[in-house]
C-alpha positions as CSV (number, residue, x, y, z in Angstrom):
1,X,74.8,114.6,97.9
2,X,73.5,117.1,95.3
3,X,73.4,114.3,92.5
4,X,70.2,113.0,94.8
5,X,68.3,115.8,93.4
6,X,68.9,115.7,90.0
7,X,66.8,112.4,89.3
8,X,62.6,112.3,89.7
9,X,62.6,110.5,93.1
10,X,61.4,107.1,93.0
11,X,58.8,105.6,96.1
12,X,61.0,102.3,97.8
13,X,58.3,100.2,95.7
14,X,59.2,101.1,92.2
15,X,62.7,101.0,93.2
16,X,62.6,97.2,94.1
17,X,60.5,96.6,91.2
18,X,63.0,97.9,88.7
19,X,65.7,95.9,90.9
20,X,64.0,93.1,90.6
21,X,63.8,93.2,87.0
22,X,67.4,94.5,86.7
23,X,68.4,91.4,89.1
24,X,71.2,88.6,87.7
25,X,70.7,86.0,89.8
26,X,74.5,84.0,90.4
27,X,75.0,80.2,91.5
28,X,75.2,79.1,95.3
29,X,78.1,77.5,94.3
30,X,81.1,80.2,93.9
31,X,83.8,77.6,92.4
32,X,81.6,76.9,89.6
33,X,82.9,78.4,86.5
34,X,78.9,80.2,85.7
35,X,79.6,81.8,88.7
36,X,82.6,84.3,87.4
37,X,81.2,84.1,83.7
38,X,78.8,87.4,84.0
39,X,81.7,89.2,84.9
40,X,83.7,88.9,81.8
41,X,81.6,92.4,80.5
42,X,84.2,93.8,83.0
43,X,87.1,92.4,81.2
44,X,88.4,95.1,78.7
45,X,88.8,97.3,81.8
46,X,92.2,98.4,83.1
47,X,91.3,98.1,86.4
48,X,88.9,96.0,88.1
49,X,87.8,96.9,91.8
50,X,86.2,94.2,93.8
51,X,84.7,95.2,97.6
52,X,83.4,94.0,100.6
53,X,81.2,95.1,103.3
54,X,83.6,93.9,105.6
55,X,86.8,92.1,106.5
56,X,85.9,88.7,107.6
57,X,82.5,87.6,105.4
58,X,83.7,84.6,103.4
59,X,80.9,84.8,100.8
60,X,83.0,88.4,99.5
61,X,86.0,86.6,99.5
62,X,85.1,83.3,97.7
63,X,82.9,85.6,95.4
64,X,85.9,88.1,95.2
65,X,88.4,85.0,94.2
66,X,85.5,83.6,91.7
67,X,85.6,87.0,89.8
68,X,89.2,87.3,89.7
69,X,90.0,83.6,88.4
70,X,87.5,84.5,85.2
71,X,89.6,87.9,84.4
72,X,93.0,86.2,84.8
73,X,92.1,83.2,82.4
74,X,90.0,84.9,80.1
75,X,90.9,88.3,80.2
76,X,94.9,88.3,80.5
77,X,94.5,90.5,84.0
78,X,98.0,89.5,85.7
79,X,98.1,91.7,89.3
80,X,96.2,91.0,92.0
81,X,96.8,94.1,94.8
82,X,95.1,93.7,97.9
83,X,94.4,95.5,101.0
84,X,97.5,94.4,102.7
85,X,100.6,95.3,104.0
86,X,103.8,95.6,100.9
87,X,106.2,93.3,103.0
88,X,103.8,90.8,103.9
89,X,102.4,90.1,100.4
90,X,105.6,90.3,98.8
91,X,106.1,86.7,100.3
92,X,102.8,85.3,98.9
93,X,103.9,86.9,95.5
94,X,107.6,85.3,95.6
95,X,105.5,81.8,96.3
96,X,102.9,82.1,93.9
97,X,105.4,83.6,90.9
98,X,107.7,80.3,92.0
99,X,110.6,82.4,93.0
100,X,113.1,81.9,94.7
101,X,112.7,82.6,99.0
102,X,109.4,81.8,98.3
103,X,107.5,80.4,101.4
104,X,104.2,78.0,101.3
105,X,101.8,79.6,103.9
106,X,100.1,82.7,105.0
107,X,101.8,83.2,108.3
108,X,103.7,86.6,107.2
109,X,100.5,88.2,108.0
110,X,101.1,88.9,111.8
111,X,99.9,91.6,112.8
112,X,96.2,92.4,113.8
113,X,93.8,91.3,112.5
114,X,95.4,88.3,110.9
115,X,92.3,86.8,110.2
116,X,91.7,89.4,107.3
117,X,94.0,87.5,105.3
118,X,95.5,84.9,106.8
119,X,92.1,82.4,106.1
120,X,90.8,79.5,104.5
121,X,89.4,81.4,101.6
122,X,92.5,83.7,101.2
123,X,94.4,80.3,101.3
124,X,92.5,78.4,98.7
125,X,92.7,81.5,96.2
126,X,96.5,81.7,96.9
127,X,96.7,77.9,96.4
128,X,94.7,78.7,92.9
129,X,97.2,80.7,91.9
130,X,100.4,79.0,92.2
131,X,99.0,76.2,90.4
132,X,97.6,78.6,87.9
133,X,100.9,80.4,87.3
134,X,103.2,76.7,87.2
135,X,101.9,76.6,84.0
136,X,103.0,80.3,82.7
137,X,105.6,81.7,81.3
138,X,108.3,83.5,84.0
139,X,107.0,87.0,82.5
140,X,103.4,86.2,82.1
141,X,102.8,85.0,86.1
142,X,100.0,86.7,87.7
143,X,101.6,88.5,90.7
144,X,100.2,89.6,94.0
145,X,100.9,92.6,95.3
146,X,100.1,94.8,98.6
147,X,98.6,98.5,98.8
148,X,99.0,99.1,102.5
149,X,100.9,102.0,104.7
150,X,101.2,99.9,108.2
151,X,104.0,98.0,107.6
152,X,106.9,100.5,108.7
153,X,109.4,98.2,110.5
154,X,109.3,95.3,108.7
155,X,109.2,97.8,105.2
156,X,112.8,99.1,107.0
157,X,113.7,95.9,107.5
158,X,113.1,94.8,103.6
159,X,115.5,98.0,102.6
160,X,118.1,97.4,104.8
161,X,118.5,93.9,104.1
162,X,118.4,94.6,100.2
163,X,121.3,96.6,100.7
164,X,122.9,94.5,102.8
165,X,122.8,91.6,100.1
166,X,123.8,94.4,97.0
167,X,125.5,97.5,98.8
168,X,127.0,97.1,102.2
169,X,127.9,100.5,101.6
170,X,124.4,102.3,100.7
171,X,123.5,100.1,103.5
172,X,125.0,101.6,106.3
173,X,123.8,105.0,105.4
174,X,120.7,104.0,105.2
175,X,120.7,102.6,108.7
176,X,122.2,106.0,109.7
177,X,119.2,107.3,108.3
178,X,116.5,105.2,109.6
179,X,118.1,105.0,113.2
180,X,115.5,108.0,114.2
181,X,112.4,106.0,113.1
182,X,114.7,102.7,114.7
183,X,113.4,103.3,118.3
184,X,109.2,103.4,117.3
185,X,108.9,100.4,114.9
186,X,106.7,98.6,117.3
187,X,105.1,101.8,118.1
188,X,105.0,104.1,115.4
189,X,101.1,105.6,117.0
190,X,103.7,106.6,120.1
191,X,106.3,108.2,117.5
192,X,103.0,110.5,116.1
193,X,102.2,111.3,119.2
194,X,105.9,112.4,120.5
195,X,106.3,114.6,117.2
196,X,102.7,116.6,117.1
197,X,102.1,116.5,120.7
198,X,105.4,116.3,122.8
199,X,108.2,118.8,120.7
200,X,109.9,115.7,119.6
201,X,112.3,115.5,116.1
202,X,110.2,114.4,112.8
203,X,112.3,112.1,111.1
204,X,110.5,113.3,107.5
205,X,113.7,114.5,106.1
206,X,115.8,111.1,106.5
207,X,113.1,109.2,105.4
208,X,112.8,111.6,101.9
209,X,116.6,111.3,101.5
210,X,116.5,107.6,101.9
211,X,113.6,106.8,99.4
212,X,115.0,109.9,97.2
213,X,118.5,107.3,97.0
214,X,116.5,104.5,96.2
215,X,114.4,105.8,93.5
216,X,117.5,107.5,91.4
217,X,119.0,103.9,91.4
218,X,116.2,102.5,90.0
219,X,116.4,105.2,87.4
220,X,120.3,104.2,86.7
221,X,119.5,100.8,86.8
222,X,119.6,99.6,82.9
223,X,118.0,96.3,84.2
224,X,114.3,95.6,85.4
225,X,115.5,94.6,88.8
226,X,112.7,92.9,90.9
227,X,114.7,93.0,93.7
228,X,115.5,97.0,94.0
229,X,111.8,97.6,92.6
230,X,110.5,96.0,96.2
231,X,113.0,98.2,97.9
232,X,112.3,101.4,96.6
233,X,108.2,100.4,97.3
234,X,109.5,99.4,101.2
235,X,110.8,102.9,101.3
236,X,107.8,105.1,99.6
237,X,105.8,102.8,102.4
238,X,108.3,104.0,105.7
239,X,108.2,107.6,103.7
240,X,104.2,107.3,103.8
241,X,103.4,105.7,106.8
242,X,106.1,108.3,109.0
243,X,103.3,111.1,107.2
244,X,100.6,109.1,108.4
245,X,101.5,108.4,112.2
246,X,102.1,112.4,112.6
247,X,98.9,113.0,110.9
248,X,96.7,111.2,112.9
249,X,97.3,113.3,115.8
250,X,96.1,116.3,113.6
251,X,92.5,114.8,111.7
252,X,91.2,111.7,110.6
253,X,90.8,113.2,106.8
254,X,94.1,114.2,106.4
255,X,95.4,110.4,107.8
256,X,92.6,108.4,105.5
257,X,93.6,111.0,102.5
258,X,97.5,110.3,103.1
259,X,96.5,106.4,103.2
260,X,94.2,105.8,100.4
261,X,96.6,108.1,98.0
262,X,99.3,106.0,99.3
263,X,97.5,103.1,97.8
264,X,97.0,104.8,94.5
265,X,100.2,105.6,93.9
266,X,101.2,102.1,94.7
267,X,99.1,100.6,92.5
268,X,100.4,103.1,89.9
269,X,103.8,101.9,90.3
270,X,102.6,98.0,90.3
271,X,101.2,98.8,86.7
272,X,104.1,100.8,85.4
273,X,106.8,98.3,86.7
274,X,104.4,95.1,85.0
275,X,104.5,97.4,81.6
276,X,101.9,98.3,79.0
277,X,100.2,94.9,79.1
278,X,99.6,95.3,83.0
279,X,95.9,94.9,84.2
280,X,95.1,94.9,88.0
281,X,92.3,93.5,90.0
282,X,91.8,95.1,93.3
283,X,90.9,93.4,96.6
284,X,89.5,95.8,99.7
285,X,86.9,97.1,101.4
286,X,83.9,99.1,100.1
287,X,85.0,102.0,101.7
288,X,88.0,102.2,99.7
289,X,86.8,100.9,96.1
290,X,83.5,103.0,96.3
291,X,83.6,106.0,95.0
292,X,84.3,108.7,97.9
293,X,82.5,111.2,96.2
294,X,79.5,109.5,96.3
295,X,79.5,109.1,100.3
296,X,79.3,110.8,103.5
297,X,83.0,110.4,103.8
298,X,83.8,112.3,100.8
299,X,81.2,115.3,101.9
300,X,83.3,115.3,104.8
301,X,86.5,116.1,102.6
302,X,87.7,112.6,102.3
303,X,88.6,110.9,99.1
304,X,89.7,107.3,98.1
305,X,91.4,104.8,96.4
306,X,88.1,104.2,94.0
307,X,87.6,107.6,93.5
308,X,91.1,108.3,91.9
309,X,91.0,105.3,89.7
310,X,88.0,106.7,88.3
311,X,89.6,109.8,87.9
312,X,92.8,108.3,86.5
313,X,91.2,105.7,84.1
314,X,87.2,106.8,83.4
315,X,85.4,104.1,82.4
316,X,88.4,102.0,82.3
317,X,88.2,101.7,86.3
318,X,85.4,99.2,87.3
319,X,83.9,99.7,91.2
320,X,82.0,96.4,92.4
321,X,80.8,96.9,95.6
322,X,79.2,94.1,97.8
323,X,76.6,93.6,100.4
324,X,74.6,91.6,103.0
325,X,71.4,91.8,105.7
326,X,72.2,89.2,108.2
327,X,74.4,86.1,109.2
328,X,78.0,85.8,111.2
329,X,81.1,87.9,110.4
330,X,84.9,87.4,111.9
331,X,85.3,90.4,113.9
332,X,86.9,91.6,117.1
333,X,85.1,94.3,119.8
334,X,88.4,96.4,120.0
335,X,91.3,96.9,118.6
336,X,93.8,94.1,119.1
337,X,91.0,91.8,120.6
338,X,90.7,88.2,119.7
339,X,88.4,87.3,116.7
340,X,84.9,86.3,117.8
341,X,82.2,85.0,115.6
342,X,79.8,87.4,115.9
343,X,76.1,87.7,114.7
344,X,75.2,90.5,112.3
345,X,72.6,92.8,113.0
346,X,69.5,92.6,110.1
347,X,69.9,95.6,108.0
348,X,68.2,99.0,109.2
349,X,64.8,99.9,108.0
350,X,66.3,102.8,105.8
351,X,69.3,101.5,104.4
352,X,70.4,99.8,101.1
353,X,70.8,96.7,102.3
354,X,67.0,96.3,103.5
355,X,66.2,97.3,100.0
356,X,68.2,94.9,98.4
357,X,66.3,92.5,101.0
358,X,63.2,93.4,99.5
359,X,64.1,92.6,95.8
360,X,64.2,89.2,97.0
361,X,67.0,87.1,94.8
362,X,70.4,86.2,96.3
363,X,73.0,85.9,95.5
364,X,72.9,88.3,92.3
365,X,74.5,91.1,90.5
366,X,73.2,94.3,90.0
367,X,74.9,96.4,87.2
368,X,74.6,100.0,86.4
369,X,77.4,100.6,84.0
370,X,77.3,102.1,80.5
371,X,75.1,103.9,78.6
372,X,72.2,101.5,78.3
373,X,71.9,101.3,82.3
374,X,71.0,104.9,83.2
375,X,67.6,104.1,84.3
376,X,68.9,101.7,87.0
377,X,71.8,104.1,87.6
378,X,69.6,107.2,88.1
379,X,67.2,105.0,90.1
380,X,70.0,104.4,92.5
381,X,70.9,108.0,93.1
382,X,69.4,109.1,96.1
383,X,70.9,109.0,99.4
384,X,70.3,106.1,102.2
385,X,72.4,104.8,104.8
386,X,75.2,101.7,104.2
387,X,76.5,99.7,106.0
388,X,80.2,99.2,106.8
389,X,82.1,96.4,108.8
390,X,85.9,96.4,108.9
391,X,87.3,94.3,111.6
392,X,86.0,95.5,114.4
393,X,82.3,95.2,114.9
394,X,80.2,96.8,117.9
395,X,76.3,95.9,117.2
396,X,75.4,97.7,119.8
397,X,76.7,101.0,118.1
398,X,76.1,99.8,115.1
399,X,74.1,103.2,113.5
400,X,76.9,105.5,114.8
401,X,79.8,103.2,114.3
402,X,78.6,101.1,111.4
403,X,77.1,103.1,108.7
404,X,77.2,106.3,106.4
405,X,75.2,107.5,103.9
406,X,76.0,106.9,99.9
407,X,74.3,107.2,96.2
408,X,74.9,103.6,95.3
409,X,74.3,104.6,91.7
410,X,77.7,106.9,91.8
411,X,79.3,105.1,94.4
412,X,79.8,101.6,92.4
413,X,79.0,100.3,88.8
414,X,78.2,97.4,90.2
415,X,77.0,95.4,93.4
416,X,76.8,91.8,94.2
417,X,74.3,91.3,97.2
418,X,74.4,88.1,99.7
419,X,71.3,87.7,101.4
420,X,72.7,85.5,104.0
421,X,76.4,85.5,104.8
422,X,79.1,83.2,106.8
423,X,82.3,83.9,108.4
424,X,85.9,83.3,107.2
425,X,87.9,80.7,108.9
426,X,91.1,82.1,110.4
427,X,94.2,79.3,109.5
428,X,95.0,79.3,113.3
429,X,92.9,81.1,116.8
430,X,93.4,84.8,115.6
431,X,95.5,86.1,117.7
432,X,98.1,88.4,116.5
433,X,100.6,91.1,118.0
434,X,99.2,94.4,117.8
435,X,99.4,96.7,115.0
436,X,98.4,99.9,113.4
437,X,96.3,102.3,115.5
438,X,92.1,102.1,114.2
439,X,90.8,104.2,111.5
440,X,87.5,105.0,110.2
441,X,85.2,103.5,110.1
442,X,86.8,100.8,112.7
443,X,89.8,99.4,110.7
444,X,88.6,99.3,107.3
């Protein structure tokens, strides 16, 4: 919050002003090809980060798939890593690469909230892509790829059968192994709770050996096995996400910490396994591609995934964040609820969003990045409130459950604002088994 003070404050008036000045207005239409073209400034980045304000706003995810189709054909990006779980988007990756097991819809994303990426808009991207990569080269298909933690028995499924197809042997032990963590796949949340609370055994050290296994035979292998590469990510994902169920009985930071670092590391070893040509455009919610620093959260000691990728790659990590004031969003009230079609609160008074109201044009881009934007980007750095949706929404709480304060000027390089936003449209009712326990702020 320092950085506020650094810069001559500026009255909400001249701040619009320079706004609207700084304003690139974008198309209505999101599958025209004008729409992506401003974004190819963005393309001799490593890593593109694209946001949302929340998890079921189909503007951000037709904007998000607009973007992404200029970098792949014009810019040679060739990952797309998204805020989902490993397992689950390892089978939209084996159908959109053409490989074989590949399967043709969206169902492997069953657990809550399904609607987050089993959609229409999710769909037609997906659809895109497979088309897209028919005509490509084996080793030049853009693949897909999941950052996620939650996935813990279907990631020890994925290792298990991988050795059952390559080392019956390996495979056994492994099951040995993974027999403590066996009993809590459907509830790992209970598992946390039996090991901080109740004197139960952690299972950390079988999980470490198992993952330890995997990794040296990737490092014997002599052969750029796809196959034990997805294995040895399933385990660093049951290693992680054992961490992250025992941590969430002892504070939120350390949990959101363990899980956003999780992601970075994943991504990482996404871009090290694709080789020295590998670019990567990101796909989750503000709260993770902002920068942490930049926010409430990261006074409060967290960090995130945006925040390392700057760190990692400087100005080679790009941070697009998005926003809206009013319309519908695909939401539940609690966790594990149905999806509901609910109305969005207008923006607060003293947010970001109601200045981004103000200024007037939507849909448009706003960019602060490089050297010749520091008047906008200085303009930007004082602290307001923004607003946060993941997929849970609760208008009637929205100030304390709904939004945090941020420098927008440090928190993105960029931000796409959508005066006027829609819902996705789940591919079936919503309704899904239940899943990982909520995290701040609600399931993003």
């Amino acid at each position: 919050m320092p950085s506020a003070q650094r810069h001559a404050e500026r009255s909400p008036d001249e701040l619009i002003q320079l706004l609207r000045r700084s304003a690139e207005p974008l198309p209505d239409d999101m599958d025209a090809m004008e729409f992506g073209a401003p974004f190819s400034r963005y393309g001799d980045a490593r890593v593109v980060l694209i946001g949302e304000a929340s998890h079921g706003t189909a503007e951000f995810y037709r904007a998000r798939a607009a973007i992404t189709r200029r970098l792949i054909q014009q810019h040679g990006f060739n990952i797309v890593a998204i805020e989902g779980d490993w397992p689950d988007v390892a089978a939209i990756d084996r159908h959109v690469r053409h490989l074989d097991g590949a399967t043709a819809d969206l169902a492997t994303f069953s657990r809550f909230p399904t609607w987050m990426w089993r959609n229409r808009e999710v769909a037609d991207f997906v659809r895109w892509l497979r088309l897209h990569n028919a005509t490509q080269a084996q080793d030049r298909r853009v693949e897909m790829r999941g950052l996620d933690i939650y996935s813990l028995g279907s990631s020890i499924d994925s290792v298990l059968r991988y050795l059952d197809e390559n080392d019956p042997q390996r495979a056994t032990e492994a099951r040995q192994r993974y027999a403590c963590l066996t009993p809590w796949q459907n509830d790992p949340a209970g598992y946390g709770e039996r090991v901080e609370w109740g004197g139960g055994d952690s299972c950390e050290q079988a999980v470490i050996e198992q993952l330890s296994e995997l990794l040296w035979a990737r490092l014997e292998s002599l052969e750029r096995d796809e196959g034990l590469f997805d294995a040895a990510q399933n385990a660093r994902v049951v290693r992680a996400a054992e961490q992250y169920y025992r941590m969430m009985y002892r504070a939120s930071v350390s949990s959101w910490n363990l899980r956003d670092n999780h992601m970075f590391d994943t991504l990482k070893q996404v871009l090290k396994h694709r080789g020295s040509e590998a670019r990567a455009v990101v796909w989750a919610h503000n709260s993770h591609i902002g920068d942490a620093a930049a926010t409430a959260m990261g006074w409060q000691g967290e960090f995130n995934l945006g925040q390392l990728c700057r760190v990692a790659w400087g100005d080679d990590a790009v941070l697009i964040g998005m926003g809206t004031d009013r319309g519908r969003v695909a939401a539940a009230d609690d966790w594990g609820g149905p999806v509901q079609m609910k109305d969005i609160v207008p923006a607060r008074d003293d947010s970001w969003e109601r200045i981004f109201l103000r200024v007037g044009q939507s849909p448009a881009l706003f960019d602060w990045r490089g050297a010749g934007k520091t008047t906008l980007r200085h303009a930007l750095c004082e602290p307001l409130l923004q607003r946060a949706i993941g997929v849970i929404y609760r208008p009637q709480t929205e100030r304390r459950s709904h939004y945090f304060e941020s420098v927008l000027g440090e928190q993105f390089d960029a931000y796409l604002w959508f005066e006027n936003t829609t819902p996705v449209t789940p591919l079936d009712g919503g309704e899904a088994r239940a899943g990982a326990a909520e995290t701040f702020p609600f399931g993003v």
